[in-house]
C-alpha positions as a printed NumPy array, in Angstrom:
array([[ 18.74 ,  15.   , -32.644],
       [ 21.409,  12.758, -34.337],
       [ 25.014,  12.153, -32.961],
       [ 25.986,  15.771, -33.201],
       [ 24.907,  18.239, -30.07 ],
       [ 23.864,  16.942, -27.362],
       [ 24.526,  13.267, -27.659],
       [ 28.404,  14.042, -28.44 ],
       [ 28.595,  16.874, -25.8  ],
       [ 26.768,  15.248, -22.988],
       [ 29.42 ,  12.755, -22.884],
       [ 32.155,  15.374, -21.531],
       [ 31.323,  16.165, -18.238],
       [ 31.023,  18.914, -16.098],
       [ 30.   ,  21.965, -17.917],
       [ 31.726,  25.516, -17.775],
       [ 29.357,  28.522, -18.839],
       [ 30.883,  31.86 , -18.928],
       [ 30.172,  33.467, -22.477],
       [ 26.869,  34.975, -23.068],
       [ 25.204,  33.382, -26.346],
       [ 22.827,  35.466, -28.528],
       [ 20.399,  33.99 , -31.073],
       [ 19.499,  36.724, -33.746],
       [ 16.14 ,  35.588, -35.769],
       [ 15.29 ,  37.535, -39.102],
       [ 11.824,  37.059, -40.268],
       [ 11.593,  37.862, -44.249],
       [  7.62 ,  36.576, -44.005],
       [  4.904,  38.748, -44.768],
       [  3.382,  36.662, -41.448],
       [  4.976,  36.299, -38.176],
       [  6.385,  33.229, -37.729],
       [  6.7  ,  30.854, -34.326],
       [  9.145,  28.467, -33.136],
       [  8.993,  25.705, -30.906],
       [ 11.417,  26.13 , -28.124],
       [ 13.408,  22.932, -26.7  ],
       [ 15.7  ,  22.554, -24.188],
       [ 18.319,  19.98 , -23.653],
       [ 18.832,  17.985, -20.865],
       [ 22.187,  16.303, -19.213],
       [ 21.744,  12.594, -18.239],
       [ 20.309,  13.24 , -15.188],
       [ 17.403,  14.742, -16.729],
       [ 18.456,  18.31 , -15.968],
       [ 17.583,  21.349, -18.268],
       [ 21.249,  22.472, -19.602],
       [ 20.691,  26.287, -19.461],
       [ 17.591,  28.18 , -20.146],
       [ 15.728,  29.864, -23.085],
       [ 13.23 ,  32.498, -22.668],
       [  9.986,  32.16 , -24.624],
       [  7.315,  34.94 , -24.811],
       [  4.152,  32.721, -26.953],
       [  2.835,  29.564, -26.722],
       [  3.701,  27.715, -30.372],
       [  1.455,  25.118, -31.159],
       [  0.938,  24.251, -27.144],
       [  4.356,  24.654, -26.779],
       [  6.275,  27.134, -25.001],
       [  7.774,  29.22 , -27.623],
       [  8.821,  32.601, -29.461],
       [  7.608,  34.264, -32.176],
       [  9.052,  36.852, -34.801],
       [  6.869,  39.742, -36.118],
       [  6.693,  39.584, -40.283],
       [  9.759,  41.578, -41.961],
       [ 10.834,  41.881, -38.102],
       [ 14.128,  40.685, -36.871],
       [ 13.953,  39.947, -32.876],
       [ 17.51 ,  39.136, -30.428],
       [ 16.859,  36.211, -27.965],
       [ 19.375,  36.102, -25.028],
       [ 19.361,  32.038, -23.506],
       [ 21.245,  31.303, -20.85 ],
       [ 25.217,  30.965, -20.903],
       [ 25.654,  26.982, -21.713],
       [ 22.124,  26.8  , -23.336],
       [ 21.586,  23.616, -25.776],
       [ 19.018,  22.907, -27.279],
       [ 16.753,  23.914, -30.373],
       [ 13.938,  26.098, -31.999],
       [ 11.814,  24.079, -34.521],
       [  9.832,  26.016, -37.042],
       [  5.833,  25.624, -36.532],
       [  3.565,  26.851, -39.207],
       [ -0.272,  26.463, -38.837],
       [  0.937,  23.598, -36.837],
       [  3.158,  21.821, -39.27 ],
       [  6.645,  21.294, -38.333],
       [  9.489,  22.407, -39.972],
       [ 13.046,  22.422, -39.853],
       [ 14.726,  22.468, -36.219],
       [ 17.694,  24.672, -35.72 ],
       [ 20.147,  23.628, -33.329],
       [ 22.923,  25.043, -31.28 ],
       [ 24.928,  24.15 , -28.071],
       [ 26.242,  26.355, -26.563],
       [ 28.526,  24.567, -23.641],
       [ 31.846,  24.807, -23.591],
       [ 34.415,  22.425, -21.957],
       [ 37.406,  20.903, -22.388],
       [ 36.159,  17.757, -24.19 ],
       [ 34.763,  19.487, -27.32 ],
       [ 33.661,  22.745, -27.16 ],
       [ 35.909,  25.086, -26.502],
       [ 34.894,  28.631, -24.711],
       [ 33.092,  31.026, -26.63 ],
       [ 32.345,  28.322, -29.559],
       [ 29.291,  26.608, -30.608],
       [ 28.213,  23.865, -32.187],
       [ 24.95 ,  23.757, -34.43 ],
       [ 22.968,  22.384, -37.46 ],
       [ 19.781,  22.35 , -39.172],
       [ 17.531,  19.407, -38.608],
       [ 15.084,  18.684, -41.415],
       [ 14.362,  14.92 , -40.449],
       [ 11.064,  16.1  , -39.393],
       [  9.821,  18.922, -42.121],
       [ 11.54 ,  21.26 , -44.344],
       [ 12.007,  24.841, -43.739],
       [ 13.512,  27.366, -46.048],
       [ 15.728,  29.04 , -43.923],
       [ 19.622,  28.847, -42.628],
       [ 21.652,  29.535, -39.72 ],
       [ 25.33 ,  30.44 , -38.631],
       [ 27.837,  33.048, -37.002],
       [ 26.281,  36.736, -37.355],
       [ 29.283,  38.046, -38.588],
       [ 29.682,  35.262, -41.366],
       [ 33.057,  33.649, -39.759],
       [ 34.564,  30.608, -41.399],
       [ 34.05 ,  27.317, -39.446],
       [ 36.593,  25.815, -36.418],
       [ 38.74 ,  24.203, -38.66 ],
       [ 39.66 ,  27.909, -40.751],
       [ 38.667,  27.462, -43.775],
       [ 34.763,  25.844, -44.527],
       [ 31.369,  27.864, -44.981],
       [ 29.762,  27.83 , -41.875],
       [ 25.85 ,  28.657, -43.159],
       [ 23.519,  25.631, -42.294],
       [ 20.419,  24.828, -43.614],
       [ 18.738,  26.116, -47.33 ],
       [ 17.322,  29.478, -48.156],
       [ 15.32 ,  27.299, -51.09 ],
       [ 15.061,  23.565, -50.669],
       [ 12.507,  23.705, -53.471],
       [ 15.158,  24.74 , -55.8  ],
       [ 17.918,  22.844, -54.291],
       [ 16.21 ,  20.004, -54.83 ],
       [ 14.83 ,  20.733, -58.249],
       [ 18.222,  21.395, -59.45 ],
       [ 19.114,  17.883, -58.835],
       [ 15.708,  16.369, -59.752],
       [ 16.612,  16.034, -63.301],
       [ 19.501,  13.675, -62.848],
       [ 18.172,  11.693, -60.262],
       [ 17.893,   7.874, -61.581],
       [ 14.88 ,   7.533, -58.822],
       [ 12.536,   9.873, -60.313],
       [  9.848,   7.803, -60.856],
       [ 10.273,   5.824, -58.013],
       [ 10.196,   8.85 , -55.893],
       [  7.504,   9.877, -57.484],
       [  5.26 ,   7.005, -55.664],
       [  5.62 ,   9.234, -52.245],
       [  3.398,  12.264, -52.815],
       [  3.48 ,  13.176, -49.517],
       [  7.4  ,  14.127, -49.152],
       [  8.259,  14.909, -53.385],
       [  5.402,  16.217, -55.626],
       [  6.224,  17.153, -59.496],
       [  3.935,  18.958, -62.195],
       [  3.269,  18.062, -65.344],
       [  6.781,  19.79 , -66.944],
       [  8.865,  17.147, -64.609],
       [  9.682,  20.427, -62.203],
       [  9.028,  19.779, -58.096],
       [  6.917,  22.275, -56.88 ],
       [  6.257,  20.297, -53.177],
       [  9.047,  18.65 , -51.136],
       [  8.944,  17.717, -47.452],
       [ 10.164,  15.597, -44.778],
       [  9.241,  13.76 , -41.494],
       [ 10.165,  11.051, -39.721],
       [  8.47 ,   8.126, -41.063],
       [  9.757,   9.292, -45.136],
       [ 11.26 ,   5.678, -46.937],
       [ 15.456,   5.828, -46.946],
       [ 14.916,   7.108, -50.584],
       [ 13.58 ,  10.325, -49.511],
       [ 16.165,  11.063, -47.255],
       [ 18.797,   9.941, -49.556],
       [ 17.184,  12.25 , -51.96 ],
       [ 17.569,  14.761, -50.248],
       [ 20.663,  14.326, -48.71 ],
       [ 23.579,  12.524, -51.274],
       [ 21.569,  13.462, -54.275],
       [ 20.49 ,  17.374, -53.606],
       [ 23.159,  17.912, -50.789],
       [ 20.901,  19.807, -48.357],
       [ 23.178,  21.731, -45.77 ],
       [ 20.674,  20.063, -43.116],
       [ 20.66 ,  16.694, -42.277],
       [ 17.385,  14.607, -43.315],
       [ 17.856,  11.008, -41.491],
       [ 18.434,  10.522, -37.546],
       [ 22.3  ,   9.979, -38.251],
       [ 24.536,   7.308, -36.348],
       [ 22.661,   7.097, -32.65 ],
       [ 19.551,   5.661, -34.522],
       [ 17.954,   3.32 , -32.264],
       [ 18.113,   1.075, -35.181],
       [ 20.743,   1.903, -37.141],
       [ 20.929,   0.121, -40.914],
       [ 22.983,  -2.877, -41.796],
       [ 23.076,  -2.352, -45.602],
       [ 25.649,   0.109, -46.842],
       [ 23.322,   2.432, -48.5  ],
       [ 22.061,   3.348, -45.267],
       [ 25.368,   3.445, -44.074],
       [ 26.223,   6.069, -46.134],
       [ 23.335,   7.896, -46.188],
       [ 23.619,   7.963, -41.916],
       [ 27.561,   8.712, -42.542],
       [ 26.813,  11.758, -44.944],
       [ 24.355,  13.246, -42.114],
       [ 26.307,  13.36 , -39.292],
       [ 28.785,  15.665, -41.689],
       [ 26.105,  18.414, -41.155],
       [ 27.561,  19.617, -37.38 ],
       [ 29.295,  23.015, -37.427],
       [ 31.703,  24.523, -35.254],
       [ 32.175,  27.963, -35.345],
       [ 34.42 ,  30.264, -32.907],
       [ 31.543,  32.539, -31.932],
       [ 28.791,  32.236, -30.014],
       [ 26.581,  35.014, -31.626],
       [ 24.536,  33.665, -34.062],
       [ 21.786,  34.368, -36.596],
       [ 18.558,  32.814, -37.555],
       [ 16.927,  33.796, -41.54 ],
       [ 13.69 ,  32.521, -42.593],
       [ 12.731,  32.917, -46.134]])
């Protein structure tokens, strides 16, 4: 997880949990569909909050979603953490919410969250359940991409790195009519991936660790492309929210 959730909330210290999160998950699959469940943990290495999983998900504790099904998961008040997409064991995107509140950043009843595609791409978004504007009144507050494919495709054309990012057939694949028909993600894509994805298609996700890199980039390209991630945390002033998958 980048600068946003956890790294910028475990900073303000101690936690209040009174308001009772629910995570809504609607599964528009023909399949049912599984999700990796992950819990955060303060720096003292203990669990913030709880989630409750009912499958195992690639030999991971988990939940799973029967197809055209939509299933309410109640975690614990103060949960943080995330549920990453796993699909005949391929990642996918990891959607992530915190749901502390304190005086710091969060306040009560809030929640922060974002959709992770550093690690694979998912076609599916997340926000409020009733659709709210964002914290600050005024910005959409959906995360993530019902079609990445097409997101991406619609900025294909223009891209000046076409053929360049054509030499990576394991994150962009084209046919033979210059349309993608394959795009993914994971963490060992070049920086011209990511920045294809994020400055040149604008994914609502973020697609590169962000600022708390272990190695962040000295170049300015990199700077900007780390800069224009960590603009994909939300804030929203409810703390029921909903999951689609497409």
């Amino acid at each position: 997880m980048q600068l946003t959730i956890l790294s910028l909330l475990l900073a303000f210290l101690p936690f209040s949990f009174s308001y009772q999160p629910t995570i809504t998950i609607h599964n528009t699959h023909t399949w049912q569909i599984c999700f990796r469940v992950e819990t955060g943990y303060t720096p003292k290495l203990t669990p913030i909050g709880s989630f409750p999983t009912n499958t195992l998900c690639s030999g991971f504790p988990g939940i799973s979603v029967p197809a055209f099904a939509s299933s309410t998961f109640i975690p614990s008040p103060g949960w943080a953490g995330a549920l990453t997409l796993v699909n005949n064991g391929l990642i996918g995107s990891r959607f992530e919410f915190s749901f502390i509140e304190n005086d710091g950043m969060n306040k009560p009843g809030n929640t922060f969250y974002d959709v992770d595609m550093e690690l694979g791409i998912s076609a599916g978004t997340m926000g409020p359940t009733d659709h709210r504007v964002l914290y600050d009144g005024f910005s959409q507050s959906l995360a993530g991409e019902a079609d990445p494919l097409a997101k991406a495709n619609e900025a294909w054309l223009r891209s000046p790195n076409r053929w360049e990012l054509l030499r990576y057939p394991k994150y962009i694949v084209a046919d033979k009519g210059s349309r993608l028909v394959w795009v993914n993600n994971d963490k060992d894509s070049p920086a011209l991936v990511k920045a294809f994805f994020q400055l040149e298609a604008n994914f609502n996700a973020y697609t590169n660790p962000g600022t708390d890199d272990k190695n962040p980039a000295k170049n300015a390209p990199e700077r900007i492309l780390q800069a224009a991630g960590d603009k994909q945390t939300f804030q929203v002033t409810t703390q029921a929210m909903t999951i689609t998958i497409y």
